[in-house]
N, C-alpha and C positions, 0 to 999 in steps of 0.2 A: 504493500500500500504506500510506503515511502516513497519507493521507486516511479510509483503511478502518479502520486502526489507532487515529486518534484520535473518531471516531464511535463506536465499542466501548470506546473509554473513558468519553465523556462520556455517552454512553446505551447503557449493555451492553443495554439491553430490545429498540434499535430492530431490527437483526438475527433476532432470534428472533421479533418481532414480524411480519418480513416476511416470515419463511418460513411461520407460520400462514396468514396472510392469502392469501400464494402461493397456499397449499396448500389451501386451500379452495376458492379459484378454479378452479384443475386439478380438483380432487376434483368440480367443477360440469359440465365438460366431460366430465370421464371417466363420467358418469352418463351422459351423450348418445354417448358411444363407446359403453358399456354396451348401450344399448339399439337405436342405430340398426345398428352395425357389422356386426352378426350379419345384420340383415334387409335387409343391401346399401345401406341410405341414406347421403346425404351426411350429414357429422357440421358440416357449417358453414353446410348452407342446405334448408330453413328454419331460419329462429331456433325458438327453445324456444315451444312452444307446449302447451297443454293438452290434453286427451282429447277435448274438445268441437271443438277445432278451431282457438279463439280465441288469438291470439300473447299471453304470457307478458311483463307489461311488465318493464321493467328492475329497478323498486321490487320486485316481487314474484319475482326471481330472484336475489336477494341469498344467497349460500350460507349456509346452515344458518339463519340468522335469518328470512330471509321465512318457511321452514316453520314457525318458531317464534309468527311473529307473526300468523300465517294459521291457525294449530290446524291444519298440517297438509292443509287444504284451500284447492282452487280460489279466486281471487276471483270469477273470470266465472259457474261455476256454481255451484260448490261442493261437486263429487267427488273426496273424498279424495285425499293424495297420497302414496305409498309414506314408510314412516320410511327405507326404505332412500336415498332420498336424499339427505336430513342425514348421514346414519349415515356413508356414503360420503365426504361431502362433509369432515367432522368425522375420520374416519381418513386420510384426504388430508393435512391439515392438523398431525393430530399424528405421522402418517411423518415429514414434511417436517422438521418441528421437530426429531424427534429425529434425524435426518442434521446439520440443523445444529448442533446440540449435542457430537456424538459425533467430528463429521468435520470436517476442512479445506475452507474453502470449496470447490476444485474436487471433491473426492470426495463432498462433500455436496450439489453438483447432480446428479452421474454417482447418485449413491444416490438421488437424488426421481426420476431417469426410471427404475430399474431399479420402484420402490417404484409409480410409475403404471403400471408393464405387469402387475408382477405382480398390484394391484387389478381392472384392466380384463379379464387372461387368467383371475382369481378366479372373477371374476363370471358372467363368460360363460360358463367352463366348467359353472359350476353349474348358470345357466338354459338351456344347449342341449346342453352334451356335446361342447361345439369351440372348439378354440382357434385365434379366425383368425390365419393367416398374416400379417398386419401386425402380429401382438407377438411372432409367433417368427419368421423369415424377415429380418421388420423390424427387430423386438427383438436377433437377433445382429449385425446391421448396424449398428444405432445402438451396440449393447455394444461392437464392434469400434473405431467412428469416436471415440466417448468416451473409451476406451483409448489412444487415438493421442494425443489432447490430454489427457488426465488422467493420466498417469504413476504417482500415485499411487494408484488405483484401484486398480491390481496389485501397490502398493509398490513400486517402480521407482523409484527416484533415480542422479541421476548429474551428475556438471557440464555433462554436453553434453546439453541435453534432448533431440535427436531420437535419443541412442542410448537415456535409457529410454523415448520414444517408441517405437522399433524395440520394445523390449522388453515393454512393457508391447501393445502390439498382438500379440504371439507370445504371450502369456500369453492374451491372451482368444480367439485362434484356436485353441487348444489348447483353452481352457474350451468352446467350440463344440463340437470334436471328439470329447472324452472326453464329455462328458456327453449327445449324441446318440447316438454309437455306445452307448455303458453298455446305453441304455432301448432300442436296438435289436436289441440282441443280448439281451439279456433277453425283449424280447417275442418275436422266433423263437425262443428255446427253449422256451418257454412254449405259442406258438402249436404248437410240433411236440410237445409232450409231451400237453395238453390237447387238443388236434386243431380249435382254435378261437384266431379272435382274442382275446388276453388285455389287450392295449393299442393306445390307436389313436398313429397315425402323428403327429397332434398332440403329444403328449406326449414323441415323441422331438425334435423339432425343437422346439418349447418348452425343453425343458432344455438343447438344445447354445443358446437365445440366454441362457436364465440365467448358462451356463458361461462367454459372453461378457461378462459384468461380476463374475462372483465366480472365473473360473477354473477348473481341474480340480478342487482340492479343493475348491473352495465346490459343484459341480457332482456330484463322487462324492456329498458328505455329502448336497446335494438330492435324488437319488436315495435313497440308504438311511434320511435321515432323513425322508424324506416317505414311507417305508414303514412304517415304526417310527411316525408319526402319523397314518396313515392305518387300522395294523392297532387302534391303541391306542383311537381316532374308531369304529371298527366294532365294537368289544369293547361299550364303553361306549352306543352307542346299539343294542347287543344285549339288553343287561344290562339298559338302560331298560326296555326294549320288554315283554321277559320282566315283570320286578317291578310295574310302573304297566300294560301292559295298553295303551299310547299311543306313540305317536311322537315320539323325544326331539325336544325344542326345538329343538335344533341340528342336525337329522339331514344325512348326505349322502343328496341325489338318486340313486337307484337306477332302472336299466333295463335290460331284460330281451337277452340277445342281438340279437332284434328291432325295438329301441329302443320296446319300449313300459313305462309305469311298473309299477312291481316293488317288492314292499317289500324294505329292507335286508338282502341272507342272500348264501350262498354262489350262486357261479354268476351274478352277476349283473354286469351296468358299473356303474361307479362313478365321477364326475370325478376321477380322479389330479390332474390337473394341482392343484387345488386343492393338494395337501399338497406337491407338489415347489416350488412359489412359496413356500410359509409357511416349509418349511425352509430355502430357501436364505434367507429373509427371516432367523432365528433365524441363520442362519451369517454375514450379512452387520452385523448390528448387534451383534455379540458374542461367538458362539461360535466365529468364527474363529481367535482365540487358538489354542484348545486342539484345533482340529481341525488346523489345519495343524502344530503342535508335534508332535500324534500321525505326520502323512504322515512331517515329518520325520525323525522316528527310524524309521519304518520304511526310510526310504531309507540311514538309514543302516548299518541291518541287513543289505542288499542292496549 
């Protein structure tokens, strides 16, 4: 801790430096989780390789800078390469930052893997309408195992670390359980009132693993506040739509009960998961404060 201690002093840069750079590099991978994960591929072999076929040298998979110095395109052929790469690569990089800025070194690693599941469950759910089972299933097990060692994750202190071990792991088996039941018992009611699936089974198990690194109340408020940005997301690219005549910039992916594509309106699927990941992201860097002061006094109402 000396040694940590006097590096932050002599160069407060170097730490925030290495959590960019970290974060970039993740943010590289998580692009190849992105897009292999869904279609059953391995995410470690082959290496990165182009549309054409040709492997992807080192020089030219430099995060966010190769895109930059390439315009974006191939070396070997030279067919376009998504901005969503950088884009990805570059909010990797500035999550990571701001856990390290915000947080204790141990909470500030536990917060860069809660911040790569919820990019990678983002993404996916947007481009297929699933959220696989290695960032919920998984996601609650790593939320769980981090808890045991991070104490603080769940603000847990104590003189004897394996009792806020014990504790701080009871807290994210709870954020498991409250926040999967919530979106489960919501979707049967829904399902028997509407006479239709209203949510799929992803998104319950998706939130009991968020509930594993932010807890119940970081887990209620991902539930209702990803309702509350999801309703506010659909108003607005309604309103777009109405006034310009176009499809907002930012729209959510809509499909039809059938799963085929649909424009944005009632009666349709929409990725949830997307808005329960962002809010619990908005609970997890700030808003905790004042959400959990609220739980508080209701408990102590009760």
């Amino acid at each position: 801790m000396e040694y940590f201690n006097e590096i932050t002093r002599l160069a407060p840069w170097f730490f925030p430096l290495m959590a960019v750079l970290l974060g970039a590099c993740i943010g590289s991978f998580l692009n190849v989780c992105i897009y292999r994960i869904p279609q059953g591929e391995s995410v470690i072999s082959p290496g990165s390789h182009c549309g054409c076929g040709q492997p992807i040298a080192w020089y030219d998979n430099i995060p966010v800078l190769s895109w930059l110095i390439l315009r974006g395109r191939a070396r070997c052929c030279g067919r376009p390469f998504s901005f969503r790469y950088p884009a990805i690569e570059f909010l990797t990089a500035a999550l990571f930052l701001a856990c390290w800025l915000l947080f204790p070194p141990g909470k500030a690693g536990a917060g860069a893997v809660l911040c790569s599941i919820v990019i990678c469950a983002y993404f996916i759910d947007h481009d297929h309408m699933i959220i696989p089972d290695v960032f919920t299933i998984g996601g609650a097990a790593a939320g769980f195992f981090i808890s045991l060692a991070v104490p603080s994750l769940h603000g847990q202190t104590h003189d004897l670390f394996v009792v806020a071990s014990v504790r701080s792991g009871l807290a994210a088996v709870l954020g498991v359980f409250v926040g999967s039941s919530l979106v489960l018992w919501i979707a049967l009611f829904a399902e028997a009132i509407l006479k239709k699936e209203a949510m799929g089974f992803g998104d319950v198990k998706y939130l009991g693993a968020l509930g594993a690194f932010v807890g119940w109340k970081g887990a209620v408020f991902g539930l209702f506040g990803g309702a509350v940005l999801g309703c506010g997301w659909f108003i607005l690219s309604y309103l777009w739509k109405k006034i310009t005549g176009r499809t907002a910039p930012v729209a959510l992916r809509a499909e039809t009960p059938e799963g085929q594509p649909a424009e944005l309106g009632l009666g349709v699927h929409v990725p949830f998961g997307l808005m329960l990941g962002l809010a619990t992201l908005i609970y997890f860097f700030g808003l905790h404060r004042w959400v959990d002061a609220y739980f508080d006094s209701l408990t102590v109402l009760f």
